[in-house]
N, C-alpha and C positions, 0 to 999 in steps of 0.2 A: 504494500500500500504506500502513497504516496504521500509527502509530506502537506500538501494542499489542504485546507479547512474545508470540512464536512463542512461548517455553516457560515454563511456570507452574510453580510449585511448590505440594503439598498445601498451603496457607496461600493462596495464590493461588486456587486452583481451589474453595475452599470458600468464598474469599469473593466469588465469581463465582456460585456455584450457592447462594450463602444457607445454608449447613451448616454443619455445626463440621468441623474439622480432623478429630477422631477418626474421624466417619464418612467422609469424604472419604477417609482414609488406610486406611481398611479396604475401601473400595471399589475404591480402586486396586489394593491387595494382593490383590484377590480377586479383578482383572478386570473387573469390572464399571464401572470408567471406565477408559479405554483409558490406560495410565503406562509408563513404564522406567526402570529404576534406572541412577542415574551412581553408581557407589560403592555408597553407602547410601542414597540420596537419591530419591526418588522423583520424578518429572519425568512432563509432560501438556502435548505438544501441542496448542494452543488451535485447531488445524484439526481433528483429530482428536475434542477434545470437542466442538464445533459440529455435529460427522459424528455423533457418538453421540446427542447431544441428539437431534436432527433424526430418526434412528432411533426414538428410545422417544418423540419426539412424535406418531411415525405410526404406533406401538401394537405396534411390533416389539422384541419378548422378547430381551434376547440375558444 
């Protein structure tokens, strides 16, 4: 296994996917990148965005 963080934070995940925070954060709130809140905090899975990626690479809508 690799030394990479199981869990990203939206600052993380946008600078993974090349996006700004803002939209990152409204896609998470929206569902549309798979997240769960600790508190306030929104939190993403890096197995789970790899799963989602991998999804809309092969033209499935979610």
């Amino acid at each position: 296994m690799d030394n990479e963080r199981e869990i990203m934070t939206v600052a993380q995940v946008a600078e993974y996917l090349q996006i700004s925070e803002v939209t990152t954060y409204k896609l998470v709130q929206d569902g549309r990148i798979p997240g769960f809140k600790i508190g306030r905090h929104w939190r993403v899975r890096k197995e789970d965005l790899r799963e989602h990626i991998a999804k809309l690479a092969h033209g499935e809508h979610l």
